[in-house]
Phi, psi and omega in degrees: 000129176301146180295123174268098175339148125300140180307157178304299176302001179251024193268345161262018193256142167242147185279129198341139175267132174286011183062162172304162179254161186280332194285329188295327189297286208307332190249024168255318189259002170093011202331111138299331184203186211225149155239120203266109193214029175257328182250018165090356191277200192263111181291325182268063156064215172228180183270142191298350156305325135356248178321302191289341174311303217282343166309296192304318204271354190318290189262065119234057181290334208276015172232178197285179149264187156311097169300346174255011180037029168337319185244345135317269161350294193275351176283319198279343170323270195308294183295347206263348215018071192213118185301165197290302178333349206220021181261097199231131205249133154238169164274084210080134163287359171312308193287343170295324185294332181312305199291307172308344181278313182285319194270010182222002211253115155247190179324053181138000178293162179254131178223108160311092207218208176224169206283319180244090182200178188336156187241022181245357150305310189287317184306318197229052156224342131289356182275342188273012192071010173274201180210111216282109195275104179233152199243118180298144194281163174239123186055046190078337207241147166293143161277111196268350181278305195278005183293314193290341188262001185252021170281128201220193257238317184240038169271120191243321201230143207200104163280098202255123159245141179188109031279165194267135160260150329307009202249348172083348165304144173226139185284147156309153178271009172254053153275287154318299185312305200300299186318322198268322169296345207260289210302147185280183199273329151295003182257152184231114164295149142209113216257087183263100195272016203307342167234033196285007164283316176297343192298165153282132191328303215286000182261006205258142178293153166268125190272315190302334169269305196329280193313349186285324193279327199211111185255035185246032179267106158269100191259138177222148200208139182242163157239024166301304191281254187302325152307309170109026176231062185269055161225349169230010160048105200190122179217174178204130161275162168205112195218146159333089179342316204295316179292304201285341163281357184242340188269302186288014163293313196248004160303106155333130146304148196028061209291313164273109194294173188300323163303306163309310179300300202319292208295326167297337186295320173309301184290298169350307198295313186232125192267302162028269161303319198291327182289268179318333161296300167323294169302320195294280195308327186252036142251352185269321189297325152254009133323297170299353193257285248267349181270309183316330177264312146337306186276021174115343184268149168278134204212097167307137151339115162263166152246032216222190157238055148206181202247153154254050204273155194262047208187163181281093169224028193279304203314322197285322182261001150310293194295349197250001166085352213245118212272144186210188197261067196275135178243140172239123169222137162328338201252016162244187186247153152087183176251159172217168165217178203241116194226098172312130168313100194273230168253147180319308164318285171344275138009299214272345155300349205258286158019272198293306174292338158228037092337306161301308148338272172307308179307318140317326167286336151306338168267000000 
């Protein structure tokens, strides 16, 4: 049988690693149980407002749902103090970076980005045939000087992730301001806040003026992380109409199910939750910092809920049941890994394990 070709631009692309699965883990190590720390997700869960929406939305499954997500956009309005127009619902913001990529990224375009950060910028802004500019981070931090000097003639796109995923660094926000005034107008930043409920108040961007100011701005944002719900995939943009009219060109129909709209309106509802899930994480989070650096490793400032550390602890704490993110890059040496901020249990097992760790290397 002959080969069926692929297009040329997706032939170098590799597909995101889902990591070990927990069950394969537990039966490669003799496992009882699994701590699942790769991904970032919300160690307390989601708010118990959740489950009765989605209960509530249970029997009308047999319809479509609001393709315009029409009472999500305005609740999301109302808490934003941002008109609903200026609002764009994803299946996820994964699926926003997509969009943005399609509708706006051709063939020899430029897309400006840093060398370690989300890798699904660089993925689909080569999969439209454009070529993806990454920029080494400095001290951890996107470099916003050498991102301005590398903008040229066939520059379309700017990618910000902040705080970065993986190292969990956050820029200040007149940093971003002063940057975003610099850039000429034809280019659309795109400013991906996917952990911005964990930030400190004074780092966090105001998005509703940015827009005010700039209408070449995407800001995204999820309820995957600090909501708790990256099992029903729900992000949202807050961008200019004129871009959310070129993003619904190339928009899945119904893109966000009927379950995903309920349970966000619902979390959105209770802050609450978001707010004590947050202080829980950024006392577990330099707790976890300031002991991971006693025991020797280099561990950036996070603003996010999860660590950056820098050393071969992937294999050890695998072995230890504890599931985590392992990384290899040119701008480190070694290995590093990416370990979400769990519960204190959770935490003081991940401790304990590399503690043994360090304590093995000594004999």
């Amino acid at each position: 049988m002959d080969r069926i070709l692929t297009k040329e631009s997706i032939r170098g692309i590799t597909p995101y690693p889902l990591g070990i699965a927990a069950e394969e883990l537990k039966e490669k190590y003799k496992l009882s149980g699994i701590r699942s720390l790769a991904d970032n997700e919300n160690a307390y869960g989601c708010s118990k407002l959740v489950s009765l929406a989605m209960s509530k939305q249970a029997g009308n499954l047999s319809r479509y749902p609001d393709g315009a997500c029409s009472a999500l956009k305005r609740t999301l309005g109302n808490f934003l103090n941002l008109p609903s127009e200026y609002i764009s619902i994803g299946n996820g913001s994964e699926e926003l970076i997509r969009l943005l990529a399609r509708a706006y990224i051709s063939e020899g375009d430029e897309a400006i980005m840093a060398d370690l950060t989300f890798p699904r910028y660089k993925a689909n802004v080569v999969i439209e045939g454009g070529k993806a500019v990454e920029v080494p981070l400095k001290d951890g931090l996107h470099d916003l000087v050498e991102m301005g000097s590398r903008i040229s003639s066939r520059t379309k796109m700017i990618f910000i992730c902040n705080p970065n995923n993986p190292t969990g660094t956050a820029l200040c926000k007149e940093a971003i301001q002063q940057f975003i005034a610099a850039v000429p107008a034809h280019i659309l930043i795109v400013l991906d806040e996917a952990y911005y409920e964990y930030m400190n108040h004074e780092k966090r961007t105001e998005a509703e003026k940015l827009l005010t100011f700039h209408d070449n701005v995407a800001v995204l944002r999820t309820f995957s992380k600090a909501y708790g719900l990256a099992g029903l995939r729900a992000g949202y943009g807050m961008m200019h109409p004129s871009i959310i009219a070129e993003l619904d060109k190339v928009r899945e129909v119904f893109n966000v199910n009927a379950l995903s709209q309920a349970a966000a309106i619902a979390a959105l509802e209770d802050q609450y939750f978001v707010r004590m899930s947050g202080e829980k994480n950024r006392t577990e989070r330099e707790r976890m910092r300031g002991r991971i650096q006693e025991l020797g490793f280099m561990c950036y400032a996070s603003e996010a809920n999860f660590l950056f550390i820098q050393g071969a602890l992937a294999e050890k704490l695998m072995e230890s049941g504890i599931i985590v993110r392992k990384f290899t890059h040119a701008s480190f040496q070694g290995e590093a890994v990416r370990l979400t901020i769990g519960t204190e249990e959770d935490n003081d097992a991940v401790l304990e394990a590399i503690g043994q760790a360090v304590r093995g290397r000594r004999v």
